[in-house]
N, CA, C and O atoms as a Tinker XYZ file with bonds, in Angstrom:
   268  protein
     1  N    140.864000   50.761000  339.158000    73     2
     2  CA   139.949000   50.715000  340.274000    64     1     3
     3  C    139.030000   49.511000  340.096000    63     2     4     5
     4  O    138.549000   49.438000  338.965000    81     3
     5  N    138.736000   48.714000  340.803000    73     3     6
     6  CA   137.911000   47.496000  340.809000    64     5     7
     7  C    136.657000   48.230000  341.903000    63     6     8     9
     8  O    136.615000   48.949000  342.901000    81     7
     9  N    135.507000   47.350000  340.754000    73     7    10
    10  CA   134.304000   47.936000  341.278000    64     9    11
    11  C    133.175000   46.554000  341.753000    63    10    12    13
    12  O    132.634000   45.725000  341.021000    81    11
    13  N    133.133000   46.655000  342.655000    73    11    14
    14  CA   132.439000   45.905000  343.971000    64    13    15
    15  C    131.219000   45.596000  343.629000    63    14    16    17
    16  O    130.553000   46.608000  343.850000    81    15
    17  N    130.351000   44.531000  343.092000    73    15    18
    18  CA   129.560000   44.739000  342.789000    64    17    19
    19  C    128.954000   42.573000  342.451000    63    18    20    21
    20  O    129.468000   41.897000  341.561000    81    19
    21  N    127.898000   42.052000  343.384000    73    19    22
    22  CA   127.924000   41.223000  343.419000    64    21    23
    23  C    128.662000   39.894000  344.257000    63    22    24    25
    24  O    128.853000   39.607000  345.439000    81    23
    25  N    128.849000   39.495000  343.404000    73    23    26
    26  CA   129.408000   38.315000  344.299000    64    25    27
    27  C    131.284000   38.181000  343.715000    63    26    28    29
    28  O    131.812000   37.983000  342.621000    81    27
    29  N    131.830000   38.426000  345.186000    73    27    30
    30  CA   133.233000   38.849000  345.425000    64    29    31
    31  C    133.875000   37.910000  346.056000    63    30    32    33
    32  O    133.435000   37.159000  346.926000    81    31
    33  N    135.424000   37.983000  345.397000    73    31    34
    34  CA   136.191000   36.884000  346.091000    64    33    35
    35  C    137.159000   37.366000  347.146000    63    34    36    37
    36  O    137.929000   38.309000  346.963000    81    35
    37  N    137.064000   36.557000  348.430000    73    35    38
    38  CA   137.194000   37.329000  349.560000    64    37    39
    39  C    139.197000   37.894000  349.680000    63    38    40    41
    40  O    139.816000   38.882000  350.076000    81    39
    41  N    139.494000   36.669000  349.121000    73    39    42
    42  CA   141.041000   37.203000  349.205000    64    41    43
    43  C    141.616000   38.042000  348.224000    63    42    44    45
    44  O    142.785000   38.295000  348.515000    81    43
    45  N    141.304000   38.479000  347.355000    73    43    46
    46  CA   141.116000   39.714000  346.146000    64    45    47
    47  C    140.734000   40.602000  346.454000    63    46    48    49
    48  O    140.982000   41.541000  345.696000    81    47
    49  N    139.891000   40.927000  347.739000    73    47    50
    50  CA   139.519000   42.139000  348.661000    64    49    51
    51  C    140.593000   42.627000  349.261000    63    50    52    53
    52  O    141.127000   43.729000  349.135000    81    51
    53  N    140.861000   41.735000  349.912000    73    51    54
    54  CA   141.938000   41.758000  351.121000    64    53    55
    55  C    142.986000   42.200000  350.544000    63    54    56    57
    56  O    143.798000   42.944000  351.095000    81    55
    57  N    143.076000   41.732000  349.236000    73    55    58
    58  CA   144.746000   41.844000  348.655000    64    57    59
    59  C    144.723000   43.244000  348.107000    63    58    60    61
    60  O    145.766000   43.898000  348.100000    81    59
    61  N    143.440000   43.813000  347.583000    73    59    62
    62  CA   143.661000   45.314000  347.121000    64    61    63
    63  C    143.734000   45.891000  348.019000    63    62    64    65
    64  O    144.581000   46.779000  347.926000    81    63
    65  N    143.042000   45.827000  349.290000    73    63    66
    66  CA   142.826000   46.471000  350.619000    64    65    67
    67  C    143.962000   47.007000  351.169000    63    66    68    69
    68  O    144.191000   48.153000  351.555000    81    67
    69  N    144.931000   45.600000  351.145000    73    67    70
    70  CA   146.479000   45.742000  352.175000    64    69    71
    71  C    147.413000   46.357000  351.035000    63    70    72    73
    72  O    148.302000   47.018000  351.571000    81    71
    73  N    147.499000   46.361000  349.811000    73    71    74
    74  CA   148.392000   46.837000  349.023000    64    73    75
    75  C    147.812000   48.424000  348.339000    63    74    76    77
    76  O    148.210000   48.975000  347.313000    81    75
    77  N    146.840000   48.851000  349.230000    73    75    78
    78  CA   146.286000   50.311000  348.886000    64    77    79
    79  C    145.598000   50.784000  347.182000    63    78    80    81
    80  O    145.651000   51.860000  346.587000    81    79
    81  N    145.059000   49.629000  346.843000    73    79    82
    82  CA   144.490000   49.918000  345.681000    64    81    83
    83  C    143.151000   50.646000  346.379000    63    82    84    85
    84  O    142.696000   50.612000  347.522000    81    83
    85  N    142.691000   51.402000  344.997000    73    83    86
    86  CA   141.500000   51.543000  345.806000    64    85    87
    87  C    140.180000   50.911000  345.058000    63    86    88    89
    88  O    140.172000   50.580000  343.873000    81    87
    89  N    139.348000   50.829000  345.730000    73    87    90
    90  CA   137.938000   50.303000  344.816000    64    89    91
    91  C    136.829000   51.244000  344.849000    63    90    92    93
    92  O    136.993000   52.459000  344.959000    81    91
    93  N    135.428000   50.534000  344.730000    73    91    94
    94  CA   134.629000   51.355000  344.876000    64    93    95
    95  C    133.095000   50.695000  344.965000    63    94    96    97
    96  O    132.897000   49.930000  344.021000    81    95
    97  N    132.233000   50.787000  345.665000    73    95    98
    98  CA   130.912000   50.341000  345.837000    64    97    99
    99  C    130.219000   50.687000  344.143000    63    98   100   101
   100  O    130.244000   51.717000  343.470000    81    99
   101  N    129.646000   49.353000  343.880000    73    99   102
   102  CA   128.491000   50.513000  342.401000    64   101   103
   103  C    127.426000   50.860000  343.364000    63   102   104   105
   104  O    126.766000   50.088000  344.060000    81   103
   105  N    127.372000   52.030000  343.299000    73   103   106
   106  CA   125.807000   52.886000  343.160000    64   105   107
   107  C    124.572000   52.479000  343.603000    63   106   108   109
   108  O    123.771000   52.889000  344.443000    81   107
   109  N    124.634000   51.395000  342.678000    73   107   110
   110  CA   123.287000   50.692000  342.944000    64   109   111
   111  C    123.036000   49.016000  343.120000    63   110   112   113
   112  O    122.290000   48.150000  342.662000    81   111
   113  N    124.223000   49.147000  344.149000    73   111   114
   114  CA   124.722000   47.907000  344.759000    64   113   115
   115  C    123.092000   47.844000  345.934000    63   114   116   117
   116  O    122.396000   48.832000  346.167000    81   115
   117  N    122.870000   46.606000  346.421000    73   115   118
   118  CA   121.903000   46.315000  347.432000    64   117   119
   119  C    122.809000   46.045000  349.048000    63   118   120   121
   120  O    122.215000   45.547000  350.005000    81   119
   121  N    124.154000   46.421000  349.120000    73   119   122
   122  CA   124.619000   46.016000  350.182000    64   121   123
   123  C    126.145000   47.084000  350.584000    63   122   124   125
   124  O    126.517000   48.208000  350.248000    81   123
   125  N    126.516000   46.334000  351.187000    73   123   126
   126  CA   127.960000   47.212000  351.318000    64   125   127
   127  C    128.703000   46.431000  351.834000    63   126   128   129
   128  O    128.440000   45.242000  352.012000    81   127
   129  N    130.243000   47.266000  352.300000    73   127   130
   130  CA   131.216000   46.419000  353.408000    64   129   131
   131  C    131.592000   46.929000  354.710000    63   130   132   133
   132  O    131.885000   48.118000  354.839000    81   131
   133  N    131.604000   46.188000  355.603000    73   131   134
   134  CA   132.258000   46.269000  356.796000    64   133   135
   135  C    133.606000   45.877000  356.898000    63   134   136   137
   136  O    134.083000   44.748000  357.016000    81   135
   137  N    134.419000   47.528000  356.804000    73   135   138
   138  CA   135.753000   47.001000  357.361000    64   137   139
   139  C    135.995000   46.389000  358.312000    63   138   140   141
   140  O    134.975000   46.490000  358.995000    81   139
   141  N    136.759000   45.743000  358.880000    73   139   142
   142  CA   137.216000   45.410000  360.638000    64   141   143
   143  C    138.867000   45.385000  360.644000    63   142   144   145
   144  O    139.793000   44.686000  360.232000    81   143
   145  N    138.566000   46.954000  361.590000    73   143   146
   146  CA   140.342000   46.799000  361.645000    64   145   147
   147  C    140.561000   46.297000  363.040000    63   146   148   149
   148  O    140.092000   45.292000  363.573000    81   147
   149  N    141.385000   47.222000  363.525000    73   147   150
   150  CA   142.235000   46.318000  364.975000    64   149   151
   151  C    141.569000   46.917000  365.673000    63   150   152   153
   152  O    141.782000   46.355000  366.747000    81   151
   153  N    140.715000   47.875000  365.907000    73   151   154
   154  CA   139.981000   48.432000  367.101000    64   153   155
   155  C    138.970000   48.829000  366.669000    63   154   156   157
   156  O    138.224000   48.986000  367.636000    81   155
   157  N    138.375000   49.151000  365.592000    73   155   158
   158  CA   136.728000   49.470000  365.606000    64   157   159
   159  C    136.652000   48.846000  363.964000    63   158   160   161
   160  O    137.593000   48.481000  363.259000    81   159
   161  N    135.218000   48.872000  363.656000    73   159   162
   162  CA   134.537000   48.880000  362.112000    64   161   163
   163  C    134.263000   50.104000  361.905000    63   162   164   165
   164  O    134.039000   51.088000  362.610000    81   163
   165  N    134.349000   49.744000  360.190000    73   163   166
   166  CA   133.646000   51.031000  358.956000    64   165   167
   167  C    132.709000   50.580000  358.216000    63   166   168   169
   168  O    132.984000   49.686000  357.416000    81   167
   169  N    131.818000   50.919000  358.277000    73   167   170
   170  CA   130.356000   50.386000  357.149000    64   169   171
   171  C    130.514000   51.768000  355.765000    63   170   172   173
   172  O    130.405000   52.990000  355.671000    81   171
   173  N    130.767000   50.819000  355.079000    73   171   174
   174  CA   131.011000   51.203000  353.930000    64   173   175
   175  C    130.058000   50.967000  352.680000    63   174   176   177
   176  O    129.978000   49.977000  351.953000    81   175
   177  N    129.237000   52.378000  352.637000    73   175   178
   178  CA   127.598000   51.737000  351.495000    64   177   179
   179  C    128.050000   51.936000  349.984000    63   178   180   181
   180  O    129.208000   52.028000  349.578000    81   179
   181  N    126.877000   51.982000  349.245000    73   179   182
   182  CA   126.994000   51.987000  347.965000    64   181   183
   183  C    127.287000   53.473000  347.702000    63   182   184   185
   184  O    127.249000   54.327000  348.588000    81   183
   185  N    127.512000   53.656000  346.724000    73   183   186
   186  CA   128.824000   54.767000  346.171000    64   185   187
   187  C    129.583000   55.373000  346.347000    63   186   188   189
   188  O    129.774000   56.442000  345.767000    81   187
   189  N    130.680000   54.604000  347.720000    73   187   190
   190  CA   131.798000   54.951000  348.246000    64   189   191
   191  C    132.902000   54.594000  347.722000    63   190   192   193
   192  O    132.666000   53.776000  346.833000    81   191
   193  N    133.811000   54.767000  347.811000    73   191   194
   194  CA   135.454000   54.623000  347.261000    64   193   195
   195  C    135.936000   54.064000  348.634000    63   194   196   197
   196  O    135.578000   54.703000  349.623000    81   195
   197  N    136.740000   52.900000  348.829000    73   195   198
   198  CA   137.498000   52.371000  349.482000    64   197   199
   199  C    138.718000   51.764000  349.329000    63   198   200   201
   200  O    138.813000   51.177000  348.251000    81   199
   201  N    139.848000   51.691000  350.157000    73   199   202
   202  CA   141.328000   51.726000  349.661000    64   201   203
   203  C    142.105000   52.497000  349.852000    63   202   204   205
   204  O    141.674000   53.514000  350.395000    81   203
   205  N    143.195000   52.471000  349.623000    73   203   206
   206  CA   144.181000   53.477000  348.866000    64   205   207
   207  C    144.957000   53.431000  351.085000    63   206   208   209
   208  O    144.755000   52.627000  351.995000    81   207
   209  N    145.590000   54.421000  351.022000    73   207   210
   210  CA   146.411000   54.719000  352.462000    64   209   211
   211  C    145.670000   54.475000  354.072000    63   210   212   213
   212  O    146.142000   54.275000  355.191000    81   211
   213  N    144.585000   54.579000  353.646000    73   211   214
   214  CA   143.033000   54.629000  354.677000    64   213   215
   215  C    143.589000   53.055000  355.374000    63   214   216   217
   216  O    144.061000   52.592000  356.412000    81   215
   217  N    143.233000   52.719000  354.241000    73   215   218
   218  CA   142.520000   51.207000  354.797000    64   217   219
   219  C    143.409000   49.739000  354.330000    63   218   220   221
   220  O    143.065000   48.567000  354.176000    81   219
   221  N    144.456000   50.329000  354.225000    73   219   222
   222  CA   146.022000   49.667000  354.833000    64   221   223
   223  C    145.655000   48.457000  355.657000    63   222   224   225
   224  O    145.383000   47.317000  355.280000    81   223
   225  N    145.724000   49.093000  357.162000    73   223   226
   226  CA   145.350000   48.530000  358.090000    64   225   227
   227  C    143.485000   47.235000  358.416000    63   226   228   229
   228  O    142.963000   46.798000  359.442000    81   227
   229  N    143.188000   47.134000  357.151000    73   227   230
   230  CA   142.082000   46.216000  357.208000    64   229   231
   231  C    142.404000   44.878000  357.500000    63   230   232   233
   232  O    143.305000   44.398000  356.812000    81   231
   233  N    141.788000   44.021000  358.518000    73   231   234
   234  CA   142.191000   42.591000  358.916000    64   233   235
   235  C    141.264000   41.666000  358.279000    63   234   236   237
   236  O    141.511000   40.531000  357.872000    81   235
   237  N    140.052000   42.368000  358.246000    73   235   238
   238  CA   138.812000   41.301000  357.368000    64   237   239
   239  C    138.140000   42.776000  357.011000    63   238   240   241
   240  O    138.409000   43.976000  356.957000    81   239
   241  N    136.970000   41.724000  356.787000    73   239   242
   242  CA   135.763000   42.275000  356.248000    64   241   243
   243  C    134.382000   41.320000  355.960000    63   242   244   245
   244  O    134.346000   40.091000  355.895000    81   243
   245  N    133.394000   42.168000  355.825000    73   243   246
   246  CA   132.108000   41.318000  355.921000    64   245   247
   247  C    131.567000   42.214000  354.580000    63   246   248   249
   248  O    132.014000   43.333000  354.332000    81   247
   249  N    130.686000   41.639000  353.880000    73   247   250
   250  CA   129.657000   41.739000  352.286000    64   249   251
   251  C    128.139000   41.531000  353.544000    63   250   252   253
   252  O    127.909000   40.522000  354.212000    81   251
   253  N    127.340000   42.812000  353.529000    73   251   254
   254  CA   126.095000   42.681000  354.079000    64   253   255
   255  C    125.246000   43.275000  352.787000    63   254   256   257
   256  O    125.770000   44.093000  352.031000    81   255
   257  N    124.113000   42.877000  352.626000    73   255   258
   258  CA   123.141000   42.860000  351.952000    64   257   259
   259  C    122.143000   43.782000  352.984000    63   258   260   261
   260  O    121.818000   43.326000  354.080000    81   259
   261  N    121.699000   45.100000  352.530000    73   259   262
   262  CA   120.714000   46.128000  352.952000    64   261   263
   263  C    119.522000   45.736000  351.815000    63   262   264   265
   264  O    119.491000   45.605000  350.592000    81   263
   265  N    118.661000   45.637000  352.817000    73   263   266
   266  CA   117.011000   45.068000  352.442000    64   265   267
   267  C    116.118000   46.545000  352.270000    63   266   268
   268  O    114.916000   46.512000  352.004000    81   267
């Protein structure tokens, strides 16, 4: 499981994303991710699990910083 945390390289996202690994927000991350699939977003915060069969279908994504 690769854990999300800082500063991330965007095609190493993508690549666990589409091949169903899963990851995971740390805890006490200051931000999260926005999936973007083909018809809506997922805001995804700190101490979530993301990946695996779900999120297959991810086209991008955005790293936002919560203040």
């Amino acid at each position: 499981m690769l854990k999300i945390q800082g500063e991330i390289n965007s095609k190493t996202v993508l690549n666990y994303l589409r091949n169903g690994h899963m990851m995971a927000i740390a805890p006490g991350s200051k931000g999260g991710l926005i999936l973007c699939k083909r018809y809506h977003a997922e805001l995804v915060g700190p101490g979530a699990a993301v990946g695996g069969l779900l999120d297959i279908d991810c086209s991008d994504y955005h790293w936002k910083y919560i203040f």
